[in-house]
TIBAPA-722871 format. One record per residue: x, y, z of N, C-alpha, C in turn; residue in one letter; residue number from 1. Coordinates in steps of 0.001 Angstrom, whole numbers, padded with zeros to 6 digits. Atoms other than C-alpha are relative to their C-alpha. Layout:
<atoms>
ATOM/X/Y/Z/X/Y/Z/X/Y/Z/A/NUM
...
</atoms>
This chain:
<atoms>
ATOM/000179/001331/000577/140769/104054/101709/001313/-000765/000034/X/1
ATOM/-001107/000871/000401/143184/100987/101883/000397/-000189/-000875/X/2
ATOM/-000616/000949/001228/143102/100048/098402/001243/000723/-000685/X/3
ATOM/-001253/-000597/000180/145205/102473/097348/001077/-000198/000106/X/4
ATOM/-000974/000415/-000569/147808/101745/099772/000363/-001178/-000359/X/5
ATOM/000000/001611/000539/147434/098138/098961/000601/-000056/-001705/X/6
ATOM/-000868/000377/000983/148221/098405/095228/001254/001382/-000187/X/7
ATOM/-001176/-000508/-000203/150959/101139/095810/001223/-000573/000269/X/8
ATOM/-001367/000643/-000208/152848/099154/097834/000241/-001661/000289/X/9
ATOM/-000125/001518/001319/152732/095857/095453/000996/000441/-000630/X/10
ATOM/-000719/-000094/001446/154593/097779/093264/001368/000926/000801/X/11
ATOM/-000827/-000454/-000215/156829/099704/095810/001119/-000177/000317/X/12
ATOM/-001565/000663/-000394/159663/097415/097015/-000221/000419/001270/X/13
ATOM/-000624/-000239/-001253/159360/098607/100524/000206/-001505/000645/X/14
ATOM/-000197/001682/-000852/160618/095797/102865/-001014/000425/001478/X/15
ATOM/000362/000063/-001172/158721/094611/105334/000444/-001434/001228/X/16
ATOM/-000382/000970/-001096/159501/092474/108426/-000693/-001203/-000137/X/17
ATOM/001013/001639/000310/158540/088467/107426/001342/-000940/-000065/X/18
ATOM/-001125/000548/-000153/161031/085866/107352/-000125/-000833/-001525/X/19
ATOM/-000096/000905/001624/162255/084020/103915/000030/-001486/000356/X/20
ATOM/000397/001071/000023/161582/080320/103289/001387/-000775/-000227/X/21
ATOM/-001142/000961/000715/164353/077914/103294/-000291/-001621/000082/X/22
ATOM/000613/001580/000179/163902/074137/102557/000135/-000539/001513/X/23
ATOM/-000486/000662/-001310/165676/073653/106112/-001416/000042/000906/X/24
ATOM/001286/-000522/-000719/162508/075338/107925/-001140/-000587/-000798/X/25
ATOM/001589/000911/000657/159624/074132/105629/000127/-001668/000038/X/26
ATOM/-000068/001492/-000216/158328/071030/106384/-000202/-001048/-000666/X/27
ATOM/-000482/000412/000974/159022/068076/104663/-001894/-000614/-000108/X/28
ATOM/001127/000488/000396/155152/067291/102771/000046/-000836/-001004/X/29
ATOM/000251/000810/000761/153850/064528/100719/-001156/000002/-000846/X/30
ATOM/000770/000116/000579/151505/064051/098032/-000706/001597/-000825/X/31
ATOM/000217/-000922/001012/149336/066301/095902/-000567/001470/000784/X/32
ATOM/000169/-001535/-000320/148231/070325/096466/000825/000360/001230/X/33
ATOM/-001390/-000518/-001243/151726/070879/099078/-000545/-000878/000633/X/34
ATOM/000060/000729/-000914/150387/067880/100867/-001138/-000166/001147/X/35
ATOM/001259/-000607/-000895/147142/069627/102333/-001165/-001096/-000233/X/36
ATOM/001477/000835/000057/143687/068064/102883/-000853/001340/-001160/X/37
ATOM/001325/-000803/000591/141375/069617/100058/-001317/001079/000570/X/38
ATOM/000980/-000953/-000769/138986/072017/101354/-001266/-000536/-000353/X/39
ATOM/001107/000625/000006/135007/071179/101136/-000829/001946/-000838/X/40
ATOM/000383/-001389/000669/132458/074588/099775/-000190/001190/000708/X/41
ATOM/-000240/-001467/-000429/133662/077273/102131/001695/-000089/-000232/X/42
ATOM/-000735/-000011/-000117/136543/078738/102110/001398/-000124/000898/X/43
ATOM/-001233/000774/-000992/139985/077294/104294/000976/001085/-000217/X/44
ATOM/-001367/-000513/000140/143405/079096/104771/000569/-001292/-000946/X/45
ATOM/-000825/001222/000872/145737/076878/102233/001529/-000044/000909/X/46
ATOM/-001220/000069/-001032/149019/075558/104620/-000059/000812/001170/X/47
ATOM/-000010/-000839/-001036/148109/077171/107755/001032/-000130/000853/X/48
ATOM/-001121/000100/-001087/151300/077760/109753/001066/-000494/-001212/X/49
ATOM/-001066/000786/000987/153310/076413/106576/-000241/001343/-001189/X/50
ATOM/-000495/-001259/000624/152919/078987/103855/-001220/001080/000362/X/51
ATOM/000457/-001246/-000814/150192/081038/105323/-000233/000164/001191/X/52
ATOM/-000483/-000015/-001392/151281/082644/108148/-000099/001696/000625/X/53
ATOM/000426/-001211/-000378/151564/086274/109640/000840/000589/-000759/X/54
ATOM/-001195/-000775/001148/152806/088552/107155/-000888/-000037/-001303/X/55
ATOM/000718/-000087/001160/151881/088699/103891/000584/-001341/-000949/X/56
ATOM/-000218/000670/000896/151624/085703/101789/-001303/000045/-001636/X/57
ATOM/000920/-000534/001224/149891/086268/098566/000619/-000801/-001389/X/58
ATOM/000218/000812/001202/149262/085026/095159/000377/-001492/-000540/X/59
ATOM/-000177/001562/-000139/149042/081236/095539/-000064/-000949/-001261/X/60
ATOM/000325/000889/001718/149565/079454/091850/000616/-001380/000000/X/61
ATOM/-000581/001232/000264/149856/075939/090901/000316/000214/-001501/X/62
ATOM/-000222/000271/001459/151591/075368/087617/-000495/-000805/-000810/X/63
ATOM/000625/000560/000747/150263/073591/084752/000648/-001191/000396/X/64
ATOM/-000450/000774/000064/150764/069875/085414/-000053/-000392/001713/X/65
ATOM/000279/-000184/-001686/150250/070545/089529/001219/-000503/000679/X/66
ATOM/-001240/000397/-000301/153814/069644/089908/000764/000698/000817/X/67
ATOM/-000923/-001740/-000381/154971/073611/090879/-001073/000704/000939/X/68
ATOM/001128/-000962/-000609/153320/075678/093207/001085/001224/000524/X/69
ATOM/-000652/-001388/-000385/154409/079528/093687/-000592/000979/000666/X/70
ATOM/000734/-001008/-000454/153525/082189/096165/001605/001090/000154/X/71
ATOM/-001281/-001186/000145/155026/085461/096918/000025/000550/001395/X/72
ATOM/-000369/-000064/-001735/156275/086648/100448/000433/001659/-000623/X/73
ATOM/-000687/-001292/-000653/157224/090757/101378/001689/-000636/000987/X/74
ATOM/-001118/-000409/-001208/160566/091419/102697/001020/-001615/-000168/X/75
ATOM/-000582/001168/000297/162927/088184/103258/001121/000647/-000419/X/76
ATOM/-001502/-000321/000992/166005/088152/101112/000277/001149/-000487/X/77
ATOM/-000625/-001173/001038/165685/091006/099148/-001405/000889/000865/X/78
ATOM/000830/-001047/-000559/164212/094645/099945/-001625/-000038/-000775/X/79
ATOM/000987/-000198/001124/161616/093660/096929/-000750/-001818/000440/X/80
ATOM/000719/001170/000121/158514/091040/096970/000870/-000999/-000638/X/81
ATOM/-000644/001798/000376/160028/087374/096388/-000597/-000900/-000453/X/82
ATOM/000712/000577/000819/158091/084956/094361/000920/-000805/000334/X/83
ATOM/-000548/001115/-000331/159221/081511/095932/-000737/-001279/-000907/X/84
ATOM/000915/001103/000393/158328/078191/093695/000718/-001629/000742/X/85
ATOM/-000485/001200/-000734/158254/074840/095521/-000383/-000849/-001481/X/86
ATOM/000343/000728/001461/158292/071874/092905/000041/-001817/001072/X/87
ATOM/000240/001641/-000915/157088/067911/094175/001271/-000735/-000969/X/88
ATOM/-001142/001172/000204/160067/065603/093525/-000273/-001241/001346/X/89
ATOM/000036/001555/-000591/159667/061732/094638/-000699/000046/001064/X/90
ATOM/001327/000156/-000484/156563/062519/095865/000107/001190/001042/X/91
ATOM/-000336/-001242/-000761/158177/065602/098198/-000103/001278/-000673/X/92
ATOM/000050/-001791/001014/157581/069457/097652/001196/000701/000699/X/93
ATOM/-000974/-001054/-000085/160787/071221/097819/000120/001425/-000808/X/94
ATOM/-000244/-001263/000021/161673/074708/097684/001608/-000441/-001360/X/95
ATOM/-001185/000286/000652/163448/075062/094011/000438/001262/-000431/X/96
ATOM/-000432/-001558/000756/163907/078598/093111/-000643/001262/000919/X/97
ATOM/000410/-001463/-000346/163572/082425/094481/000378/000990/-000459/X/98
ATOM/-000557/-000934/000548/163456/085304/092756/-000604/001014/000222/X/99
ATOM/-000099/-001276/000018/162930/089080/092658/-001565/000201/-000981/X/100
ATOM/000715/-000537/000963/158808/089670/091538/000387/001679/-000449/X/101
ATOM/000174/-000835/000890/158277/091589/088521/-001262/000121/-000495/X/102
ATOM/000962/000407/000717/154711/091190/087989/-000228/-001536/000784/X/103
ATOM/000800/001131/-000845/152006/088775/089859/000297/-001193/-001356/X/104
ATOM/-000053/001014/000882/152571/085355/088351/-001122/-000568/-000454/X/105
ATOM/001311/001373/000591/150310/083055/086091/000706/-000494/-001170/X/106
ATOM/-000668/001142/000387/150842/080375/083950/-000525/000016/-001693/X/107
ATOM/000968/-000129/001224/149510/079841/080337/-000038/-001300/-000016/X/108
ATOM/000923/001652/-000091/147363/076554/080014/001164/-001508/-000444/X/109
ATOM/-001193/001088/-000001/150487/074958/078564/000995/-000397/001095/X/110
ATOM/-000630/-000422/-001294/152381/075694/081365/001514/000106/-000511/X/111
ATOM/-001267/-000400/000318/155337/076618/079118/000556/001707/-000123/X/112
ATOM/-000064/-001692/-000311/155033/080715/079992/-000149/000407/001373/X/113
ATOM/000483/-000673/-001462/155231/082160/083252/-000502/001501/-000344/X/114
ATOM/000460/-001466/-000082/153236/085622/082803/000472/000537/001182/X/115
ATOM/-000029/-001056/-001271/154295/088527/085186/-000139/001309/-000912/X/116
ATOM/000304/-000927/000718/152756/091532/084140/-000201/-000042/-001455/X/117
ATOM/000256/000079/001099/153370/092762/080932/001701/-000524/-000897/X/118
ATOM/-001071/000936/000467/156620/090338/080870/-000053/-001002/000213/X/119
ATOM/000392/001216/-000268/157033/086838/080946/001462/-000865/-000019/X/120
ATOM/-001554/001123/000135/159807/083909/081230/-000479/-001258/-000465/X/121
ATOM/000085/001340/001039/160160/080676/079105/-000123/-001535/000899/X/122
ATOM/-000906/000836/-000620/160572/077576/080544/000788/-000730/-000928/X/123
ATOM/-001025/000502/000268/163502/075885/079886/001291/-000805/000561/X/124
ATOM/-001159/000754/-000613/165606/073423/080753/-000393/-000203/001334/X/125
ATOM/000494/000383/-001418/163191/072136/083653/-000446/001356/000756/X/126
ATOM/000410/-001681/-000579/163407/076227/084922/-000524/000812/-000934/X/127
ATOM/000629/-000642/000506/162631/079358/083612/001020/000681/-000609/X/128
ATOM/-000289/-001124/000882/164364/082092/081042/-000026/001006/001185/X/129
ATOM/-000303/-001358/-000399/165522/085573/082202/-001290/000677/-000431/X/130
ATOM/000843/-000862/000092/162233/087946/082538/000385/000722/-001608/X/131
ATOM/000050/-001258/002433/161411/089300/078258/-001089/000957/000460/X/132
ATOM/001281/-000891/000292/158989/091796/077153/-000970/-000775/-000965/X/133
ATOM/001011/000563/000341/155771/091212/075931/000120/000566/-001988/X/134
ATOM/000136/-001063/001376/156608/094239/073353/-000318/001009/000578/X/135
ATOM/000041/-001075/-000232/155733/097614/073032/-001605/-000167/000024/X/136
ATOM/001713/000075/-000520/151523/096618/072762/-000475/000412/001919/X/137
ATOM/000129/000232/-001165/151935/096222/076504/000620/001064/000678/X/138
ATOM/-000728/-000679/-000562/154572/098193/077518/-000218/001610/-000195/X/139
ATOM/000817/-001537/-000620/153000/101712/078558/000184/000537/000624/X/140
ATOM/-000368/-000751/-001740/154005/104203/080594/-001943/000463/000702/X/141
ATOM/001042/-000549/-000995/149984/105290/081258/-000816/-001453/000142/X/142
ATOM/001008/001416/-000297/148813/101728/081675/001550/-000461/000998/X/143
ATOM/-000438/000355/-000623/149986/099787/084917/-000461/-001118/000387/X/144
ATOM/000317/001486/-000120/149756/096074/084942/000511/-000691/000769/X/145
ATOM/-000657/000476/-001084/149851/094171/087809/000063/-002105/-000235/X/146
ATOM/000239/001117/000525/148243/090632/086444/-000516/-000310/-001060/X/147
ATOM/000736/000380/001089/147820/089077/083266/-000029/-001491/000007/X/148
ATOM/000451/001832/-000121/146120/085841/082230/-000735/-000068/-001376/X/149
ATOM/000122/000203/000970/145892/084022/079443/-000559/-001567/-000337/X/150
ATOM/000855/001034/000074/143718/081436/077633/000849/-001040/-000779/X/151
ATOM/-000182/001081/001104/144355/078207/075355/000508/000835/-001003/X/152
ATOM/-000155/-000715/001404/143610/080247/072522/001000/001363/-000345/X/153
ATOM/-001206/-000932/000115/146153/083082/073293/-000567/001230/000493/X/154
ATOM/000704/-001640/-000648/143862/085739/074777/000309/000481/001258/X/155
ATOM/-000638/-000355/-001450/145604/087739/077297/-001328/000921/000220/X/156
ATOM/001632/-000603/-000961/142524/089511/079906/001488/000781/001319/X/157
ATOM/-000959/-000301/-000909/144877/091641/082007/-000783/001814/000722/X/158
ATOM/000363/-001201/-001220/144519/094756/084943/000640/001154/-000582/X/159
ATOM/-000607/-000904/-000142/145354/097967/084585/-000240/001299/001195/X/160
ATOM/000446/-000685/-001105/145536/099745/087981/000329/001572/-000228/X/161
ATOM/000053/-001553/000582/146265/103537/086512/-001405/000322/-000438/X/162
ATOM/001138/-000194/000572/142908/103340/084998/-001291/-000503/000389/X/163
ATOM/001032/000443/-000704/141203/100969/087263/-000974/-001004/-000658/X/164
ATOM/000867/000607/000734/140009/098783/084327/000788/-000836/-000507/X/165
ATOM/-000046/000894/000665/140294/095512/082462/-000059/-000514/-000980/X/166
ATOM/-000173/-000041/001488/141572/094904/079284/000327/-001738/-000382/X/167
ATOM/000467/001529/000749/141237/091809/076607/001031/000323/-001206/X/168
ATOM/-000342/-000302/001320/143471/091329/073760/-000184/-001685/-000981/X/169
ATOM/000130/001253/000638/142813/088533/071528/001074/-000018/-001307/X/170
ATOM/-000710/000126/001004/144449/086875/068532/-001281/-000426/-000739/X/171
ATOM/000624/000712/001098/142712/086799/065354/000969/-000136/-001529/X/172
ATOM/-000793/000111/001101/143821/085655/062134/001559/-000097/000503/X/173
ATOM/-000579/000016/-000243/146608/084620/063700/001375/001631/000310/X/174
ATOM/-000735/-001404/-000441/147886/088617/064702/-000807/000353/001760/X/175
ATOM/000085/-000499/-001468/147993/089858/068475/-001181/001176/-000501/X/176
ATOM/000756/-001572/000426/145138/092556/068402/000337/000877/001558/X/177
ATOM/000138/-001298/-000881/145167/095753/070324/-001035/-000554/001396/X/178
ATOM/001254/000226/-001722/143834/095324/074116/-001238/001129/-000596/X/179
ATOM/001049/-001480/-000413/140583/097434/074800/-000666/-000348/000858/X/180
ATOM/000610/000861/-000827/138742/097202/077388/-001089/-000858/000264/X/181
ATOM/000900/000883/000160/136198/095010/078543/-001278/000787/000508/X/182
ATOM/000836/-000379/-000199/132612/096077/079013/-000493/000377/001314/X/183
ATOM/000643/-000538/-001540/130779/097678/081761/-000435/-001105/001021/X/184
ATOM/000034/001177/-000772/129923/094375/083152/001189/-000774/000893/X/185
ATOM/-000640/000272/-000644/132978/093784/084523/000581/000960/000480/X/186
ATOM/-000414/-001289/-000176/134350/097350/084350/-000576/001005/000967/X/187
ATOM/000684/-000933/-000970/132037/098572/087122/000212/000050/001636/X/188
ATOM/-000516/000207/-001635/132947/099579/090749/001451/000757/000051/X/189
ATOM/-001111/-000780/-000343/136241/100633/092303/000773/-001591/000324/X/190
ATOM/-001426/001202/-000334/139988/098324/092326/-000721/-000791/-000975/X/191
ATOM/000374/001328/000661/138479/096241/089495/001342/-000264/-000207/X/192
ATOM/-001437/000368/000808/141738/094204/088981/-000330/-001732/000661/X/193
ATOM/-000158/001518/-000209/143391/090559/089155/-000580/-000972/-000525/X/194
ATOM/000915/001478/000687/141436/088588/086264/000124/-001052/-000015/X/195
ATOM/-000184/001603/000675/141712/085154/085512/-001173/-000345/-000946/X/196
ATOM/000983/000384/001085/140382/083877/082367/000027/-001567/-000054/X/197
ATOM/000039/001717/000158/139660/080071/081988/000703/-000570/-001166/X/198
ATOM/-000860/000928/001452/141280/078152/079525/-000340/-000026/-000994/X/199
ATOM/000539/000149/000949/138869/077718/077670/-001333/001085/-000734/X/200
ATOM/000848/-001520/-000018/137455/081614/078076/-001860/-000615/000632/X/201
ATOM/001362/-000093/000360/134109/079887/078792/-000489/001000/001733/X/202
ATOM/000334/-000861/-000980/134341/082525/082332/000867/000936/000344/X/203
ATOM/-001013/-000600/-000468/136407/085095/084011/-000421/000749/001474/X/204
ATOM/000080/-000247/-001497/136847/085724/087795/000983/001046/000087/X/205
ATOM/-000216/-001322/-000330/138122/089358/089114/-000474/000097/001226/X/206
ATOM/000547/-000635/-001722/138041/091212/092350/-000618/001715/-000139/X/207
ATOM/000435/-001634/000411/136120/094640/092395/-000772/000215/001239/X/208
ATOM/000531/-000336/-000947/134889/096613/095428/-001408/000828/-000498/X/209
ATOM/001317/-000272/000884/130929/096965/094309/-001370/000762/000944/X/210
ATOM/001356/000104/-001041/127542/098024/095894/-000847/-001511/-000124/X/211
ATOM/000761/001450/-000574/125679/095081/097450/001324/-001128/000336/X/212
ATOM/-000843/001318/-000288/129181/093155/098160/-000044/-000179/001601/X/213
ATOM/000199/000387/-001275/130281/091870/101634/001155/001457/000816/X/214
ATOM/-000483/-001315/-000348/132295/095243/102507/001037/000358/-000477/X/215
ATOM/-001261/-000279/000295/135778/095449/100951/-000075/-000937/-001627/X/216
ATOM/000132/000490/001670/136879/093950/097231/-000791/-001563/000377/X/217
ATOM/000664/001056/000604/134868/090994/096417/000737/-001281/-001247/X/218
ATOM/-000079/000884/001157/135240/088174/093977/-000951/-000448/-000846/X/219
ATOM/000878/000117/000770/133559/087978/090888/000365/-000850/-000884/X/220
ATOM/-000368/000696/000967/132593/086071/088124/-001018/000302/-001175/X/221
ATOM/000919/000007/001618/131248/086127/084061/-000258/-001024/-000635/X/222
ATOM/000284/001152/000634/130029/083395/082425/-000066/000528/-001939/X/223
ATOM/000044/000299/001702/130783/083569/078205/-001224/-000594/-000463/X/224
ATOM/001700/000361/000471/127401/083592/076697/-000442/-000868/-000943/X/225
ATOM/-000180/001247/001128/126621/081489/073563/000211/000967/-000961/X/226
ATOM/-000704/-000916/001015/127084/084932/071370/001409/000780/000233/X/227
ATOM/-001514/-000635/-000298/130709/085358/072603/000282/001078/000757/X/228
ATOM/000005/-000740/-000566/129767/088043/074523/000266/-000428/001632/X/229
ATOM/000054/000014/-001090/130116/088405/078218/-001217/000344/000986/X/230
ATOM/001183/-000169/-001227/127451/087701/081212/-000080/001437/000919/X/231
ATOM/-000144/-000821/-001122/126576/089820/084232/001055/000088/001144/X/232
ATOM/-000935/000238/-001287/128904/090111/087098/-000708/-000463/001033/X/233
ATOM/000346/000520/-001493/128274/087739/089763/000271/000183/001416/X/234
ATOM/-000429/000188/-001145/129041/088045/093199/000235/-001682/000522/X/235
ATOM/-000269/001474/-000348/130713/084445/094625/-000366/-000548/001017/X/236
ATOM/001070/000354/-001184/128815/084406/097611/001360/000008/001150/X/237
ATOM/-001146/000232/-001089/130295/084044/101383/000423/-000897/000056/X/238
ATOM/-000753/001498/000092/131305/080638/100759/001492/000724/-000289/X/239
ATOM/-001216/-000212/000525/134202/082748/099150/000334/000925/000865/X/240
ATOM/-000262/-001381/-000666/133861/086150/099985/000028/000487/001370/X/241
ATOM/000054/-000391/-001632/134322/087749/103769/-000457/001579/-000013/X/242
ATOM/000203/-001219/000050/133683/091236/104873/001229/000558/-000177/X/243
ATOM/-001606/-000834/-000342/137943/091801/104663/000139/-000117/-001951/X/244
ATOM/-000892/-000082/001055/139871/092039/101495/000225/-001448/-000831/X/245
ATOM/-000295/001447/000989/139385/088955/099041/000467/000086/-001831/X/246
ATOM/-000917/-000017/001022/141107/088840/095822/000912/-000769/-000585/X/247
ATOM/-000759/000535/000283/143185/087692/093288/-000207/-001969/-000293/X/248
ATOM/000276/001312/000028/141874/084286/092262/000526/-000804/-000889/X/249
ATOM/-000658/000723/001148/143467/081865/089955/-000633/-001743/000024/X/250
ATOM/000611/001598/-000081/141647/077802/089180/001046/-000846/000049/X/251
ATOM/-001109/000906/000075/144035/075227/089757/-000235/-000364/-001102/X/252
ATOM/000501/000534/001071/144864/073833/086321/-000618/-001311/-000098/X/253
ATOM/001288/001758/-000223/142999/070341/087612/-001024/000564/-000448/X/254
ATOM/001637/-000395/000558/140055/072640/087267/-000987/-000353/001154/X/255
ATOM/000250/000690/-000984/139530/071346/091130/-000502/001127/000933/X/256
ATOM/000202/-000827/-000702/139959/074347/093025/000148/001421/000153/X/257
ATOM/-000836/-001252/000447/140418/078026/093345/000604/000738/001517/X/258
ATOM/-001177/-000307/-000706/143199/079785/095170/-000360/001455/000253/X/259
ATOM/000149/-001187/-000040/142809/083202/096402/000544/000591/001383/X/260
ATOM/-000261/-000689/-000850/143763/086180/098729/-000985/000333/000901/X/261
ATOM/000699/-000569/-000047/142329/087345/101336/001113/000816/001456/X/262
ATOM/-000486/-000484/-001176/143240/090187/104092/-000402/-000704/001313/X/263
ATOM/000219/000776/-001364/143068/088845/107894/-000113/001544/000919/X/264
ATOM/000607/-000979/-000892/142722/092377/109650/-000417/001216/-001424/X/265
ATOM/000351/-001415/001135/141322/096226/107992/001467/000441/-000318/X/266
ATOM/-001053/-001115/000928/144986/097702/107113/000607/-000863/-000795/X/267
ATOM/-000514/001166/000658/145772/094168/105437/001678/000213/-000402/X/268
ATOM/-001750/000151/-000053/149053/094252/106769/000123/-001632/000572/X/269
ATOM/-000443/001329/000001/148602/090277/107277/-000971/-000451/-001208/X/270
ATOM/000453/000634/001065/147498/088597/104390/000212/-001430/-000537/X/271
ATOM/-000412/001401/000650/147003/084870/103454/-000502/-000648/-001518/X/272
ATOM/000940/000901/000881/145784/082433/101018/-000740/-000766/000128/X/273
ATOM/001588/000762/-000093/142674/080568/100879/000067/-000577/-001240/X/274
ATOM/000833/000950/001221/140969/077962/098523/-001164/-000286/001021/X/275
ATOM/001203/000526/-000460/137828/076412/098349/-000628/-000782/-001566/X/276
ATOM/000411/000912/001525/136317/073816/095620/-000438/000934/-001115/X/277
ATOM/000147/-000448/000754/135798/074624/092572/-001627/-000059/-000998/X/278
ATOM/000849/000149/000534/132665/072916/092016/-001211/001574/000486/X/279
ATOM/000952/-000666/000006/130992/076491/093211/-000037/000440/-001301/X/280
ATOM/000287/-001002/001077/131665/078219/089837/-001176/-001018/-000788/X/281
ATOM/001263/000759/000429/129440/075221/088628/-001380/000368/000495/X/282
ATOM/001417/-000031/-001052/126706/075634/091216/-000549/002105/-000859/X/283
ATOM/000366/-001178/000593/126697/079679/090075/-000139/000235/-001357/X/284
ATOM/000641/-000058/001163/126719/078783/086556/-001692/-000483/-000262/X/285
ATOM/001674/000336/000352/123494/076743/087193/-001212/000856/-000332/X/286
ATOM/001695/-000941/-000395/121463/079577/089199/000122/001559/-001097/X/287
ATOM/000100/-001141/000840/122640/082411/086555/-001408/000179/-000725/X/288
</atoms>
C-alpha cells in the first residue's frame, strides 16, 4: 500500500528533488485567488505551471481575509517540507515568508492563529509568532497529528495517523475538553485523516480510503444534524474525486471554493492542488 509511505514521509524530512520559489521566478499575478480564473463544478489544477507543477505541491490554504495564500513544496531550501505564504499587496501576490513545516497548516475563522498540528503561531505584527504548544492535551507521544482545524466556536476536529482516527475537542463552559473521538460515521475505512470543520461546524470534510469509493482515498463529507449529532459519510462524487489520491480539503474562507490534493500518478510522487466550487457541498446537502 502507498498510504503508508505517503504519511511516513510527510513527517520524515527526506529531501526530495523540486526547486524552491523565489519572487524572481514566480510570475507577477493580479487580482483575487493568485490571479486564477475560478473553476466551474469539476475539479481544475489551481496555478497550473505556477504553483502546481511536477513535484509535490500540497496543502493549498487561503487565509482568513483571502489576502494570504500558503502551500507547501518537498525539498527546496531546506532538507525538510517548506510551507511558502504569498500575500496580495497593491493588488500583486508576492512571495512574503518561508519556513520549515511543523504541522499541515490551517487558519482559525479569525484568521489570527495559524494551526500546524498540535502547535500553532500568533499573528503579529502583520506576520506570525515563533511555533507554541497547544499544551500537554495535545501533545502525545501515542497520538500523531498531522492536521488540525478549528471552528468559530473553538472546536478543534483534528487527525491522528498512529491510530488512524479523528478526534473532536470542544469548549464548554468556557474549559478546553478532552478530544475523543468521533463516531463511526466518520471513523470508518482506512487513512481516515485531514478534517476540516466549517466555521460554523454546520459540516466536516475528510479523506478516507472506503468501499464503494473511486479507488484510492476519497473525499468526504458530514452534514451536523439538527440534534448536534453528526450525519452519514458522503462520498463527493467525481466532480471531486478521481480514481488517484484526493485529499486534504480546506473551504476558502469566502465560503466560494474548496482547495484540495490530489496525486497525478499511483506512487504519488507528483502531487498537485485542485479546487472546484463550492456550491457542490450545497447541491449534496440538498440530495442527503
Amino acid at each position: 500500500m502507498y498510504r503508508l509511505s505517503i504519511l511516513l514521509l510527510l513527517f520524515s524530512g527526506l529531501a526530495m528533488i523540486c526547486p524552491a520559489y523565489s519572487q524572481e521566478e514566480f510570475p507577477v499575478l493580479e487580482g483575487p485567488y493568485m490571479g486564477q480564473t475560478p473553476p466551474g463544478m469539476v475539479a481544475e489544477p489551481f496555478a497550473p505551471g505556477i504553483i502546481s507543477r511536477q513535484g509535490w505541491e500540497l496543502e493549498g490554504v487561503f487565509a482568513p481575509g483571502m489576502q494570504e495564500f500558503y502551500f507547501t513544496i518537498r525539498g527546496g531550501k531546506r532538507t525538510r517540507p517548506s510551507v511558502i505564504g504569498f500575500r496580495q499587496q497593491q493588488h500583486v501576490w508576492r512571495k512574503f515568508v518561508e519556513f520549515t513545516r511543523d504541522g499541515e497548516v490551517s487558519f482559525s475563522p479569525d484568521g489570527k492563529v495559524m494551526h500546524m498540528a498540535e502547535g500553532y503561531k500568533a499573528r503579529i505584527d502583520g506576520g506570525w509568532s515563533e511555533r507554541r504548544s497547544l499544551g500537554p492535551m495535545f501533545e502525545r507521544e501515542e497520538w500523531g497529528i498531522m492536521r488540525l482545524s478549528s471552528s468559530a466556536k473553538g472546536t478543534y476536529v483534528f487527525d491522528d495517523y498512529k491510530n488512524e482516527v479523528i478526534r473532536i475537542s470542544a469548549i464548554q463552559n468556557g474549559q478546553r475538553q478532552e478530544p475523543i473521538p468521533m463516531g463511526p460515521q466518520i471513523n470508518s475505512g482506512k487513512w481516515t485523516a485531514h478534517p476540516f470543520i466549517a466555521a460554523d461546524e454546520s459540516y466536516l470534510i475528510w479523506d478516507s480510503e472506503r468501499e464503494g469509493g473511486y479507488g484510492d482515498s476519497d473525499l468526504y463529507i458530514s452534514f451536523r444534524e439538527q440534534d448536534g449529532s453528526w450525519g452519514r459519510a458522503i462520498n463527493m462524487g467525481d466532480k471531486v474525486n478521481s480514481d488517484k489520491w484526493d485529499a486534504y480539503a480546506s473551504v476558502t474562507p469566502d465560503g466560494k471554493y474548496i482547495l484540495f490534493n490530489r496525486g497525478m500518478d499511483d506512487e504519488n510522487a507528483n502531487v498537485d492542488i485542485y479546487w472546484v466550487s463550492a456550491q457542490i457541498i450545497e447541491e449534496l446537502r440538498a440530495s442527503q
